[in-house]
N, C-alpha and C positions, 0 to 999 in steps of 0.2 A: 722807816723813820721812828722806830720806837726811841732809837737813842735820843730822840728832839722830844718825843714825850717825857724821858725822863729826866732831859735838863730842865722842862716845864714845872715839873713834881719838884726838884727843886727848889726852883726860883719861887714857887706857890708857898714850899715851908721856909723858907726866910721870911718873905714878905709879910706874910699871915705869923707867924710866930716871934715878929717884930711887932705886933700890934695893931697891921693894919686893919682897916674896918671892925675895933675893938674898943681902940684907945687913938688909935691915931689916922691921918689919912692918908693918902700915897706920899705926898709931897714929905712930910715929916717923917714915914716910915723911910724911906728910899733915904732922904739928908741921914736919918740913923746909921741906917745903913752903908753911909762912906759915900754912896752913889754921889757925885758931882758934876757939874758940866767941866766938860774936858778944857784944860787949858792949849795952848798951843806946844808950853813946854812938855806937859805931862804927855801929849798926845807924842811929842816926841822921845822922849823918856819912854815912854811904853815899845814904840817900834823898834826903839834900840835893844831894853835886856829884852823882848821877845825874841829877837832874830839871835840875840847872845845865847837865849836859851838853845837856838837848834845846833848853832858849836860847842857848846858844853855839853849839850848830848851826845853829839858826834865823840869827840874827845873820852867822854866813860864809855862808849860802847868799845872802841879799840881800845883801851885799856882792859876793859872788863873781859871781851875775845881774845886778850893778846895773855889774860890769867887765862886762858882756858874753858871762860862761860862759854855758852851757846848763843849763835846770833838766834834771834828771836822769830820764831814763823811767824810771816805775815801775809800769808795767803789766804787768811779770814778776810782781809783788807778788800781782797780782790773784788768783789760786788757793792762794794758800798761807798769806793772812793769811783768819786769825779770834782770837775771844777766844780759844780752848785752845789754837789754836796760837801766840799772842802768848806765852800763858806757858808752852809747852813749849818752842818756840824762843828764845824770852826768858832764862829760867832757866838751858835745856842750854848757850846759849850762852859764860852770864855763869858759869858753875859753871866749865866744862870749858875755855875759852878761858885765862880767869884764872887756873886752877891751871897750864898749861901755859905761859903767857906770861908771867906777872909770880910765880909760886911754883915752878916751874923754870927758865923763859929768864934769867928779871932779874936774878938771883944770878951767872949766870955773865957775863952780855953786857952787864949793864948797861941800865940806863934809855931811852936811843937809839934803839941796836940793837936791843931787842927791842920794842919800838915801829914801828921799820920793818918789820922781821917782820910784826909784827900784821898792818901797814898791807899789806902784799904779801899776806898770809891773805886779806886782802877783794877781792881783786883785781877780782871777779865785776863788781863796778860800774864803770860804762863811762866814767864821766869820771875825769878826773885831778884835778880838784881835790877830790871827793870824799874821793880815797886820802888826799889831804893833811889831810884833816878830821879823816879815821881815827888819821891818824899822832899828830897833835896831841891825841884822844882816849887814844892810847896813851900818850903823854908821861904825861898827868895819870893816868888809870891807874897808870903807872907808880910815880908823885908818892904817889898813895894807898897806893899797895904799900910802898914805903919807910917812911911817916910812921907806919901803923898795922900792915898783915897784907895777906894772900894774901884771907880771909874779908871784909874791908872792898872789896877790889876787887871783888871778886863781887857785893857787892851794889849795887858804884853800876853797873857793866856789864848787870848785869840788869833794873836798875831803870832805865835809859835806854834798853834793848831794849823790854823788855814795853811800857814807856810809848810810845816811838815807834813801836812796831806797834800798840796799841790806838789811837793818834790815826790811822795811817794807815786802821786798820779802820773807824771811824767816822766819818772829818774827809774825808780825800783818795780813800779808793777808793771812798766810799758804797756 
């Protein structure tokens, strides 16, 4: 579970490097932060481009194999996905990634930049085009963070996590 510590470490420098227990207290660091209670529409708006995210992934990966890349080994995968960890690491990710990326980075750095950011976060994956997938998922991300909140990004980021580790739990690693 180291990966869940280090969406902790995250979440800890947003939170703390937004002022909280400084300047301000949870409540007003977190509203800084984008963080909101979910609407009913936002809650739907998020489940929509999350699930859009895993067809638009789908879609670059056959293009990107049909240039010629490599599909991606994912047999690191094999120990570490299950269902409870699909949505522990699903969730810690999409919560703590999000409040650190697009509800402290984006305000300061902008849309882009903290997108690349992201995209250098996942570095772990060994192809290159990958990161670019990533990057372009941070864009929109990003896109979300703007339009609605900090709490809308979270849940399409989570809702593309959990769903593409449950597909891989059941579909690709059998």
């Amino acid at each position: 579970m180291d990966v869940v510590i280090n969406e902790i470490f995250y979440l800890a420098i947003a939170i703390f490097g937004y002022g909280y227990l400084t300047r301000k207290n949870l409540t007003a660091t977190l509203n800084d932060l984008g963080v909101k209670k979910p609407t009913p529409p936002n809650i739907l708006f998020g489940f929509s481009v999350g699930i859009g995210l895993i067809f638009l992934i789908v879609v670059f990966t056959l293009i990107f194999m049909a240039f010629g890349f490599e599909e991606e080994n994912i047999d690191w995968l094999k120990n570490l996905i299950s269902v409870q960890n699909a949505f522990i690491l699903g969730l810690s990710a999409g919560i703590c990634e999000e409040i650190l990326f697009r509800g402290a980075l984006q305000p300061k750095f902008g849309i882009i930049l903290t997108a690349l950011l992201f995209a250098f976060l996942h570095i772990q994956y060994p192809a290159l085009w990958m990161l670019f997938m990533i990057f372009i998922i941070g864009i929109i991300l990003g896109y979300v963070r703007k339009i609605t909140n900090t709490t809308t990004a979270i849940i399409v980021h989570s809702t593309y996590d959990v769903v593409q580790m449950l597909i891989l739990c059941f579909f690709a690693l059998g």
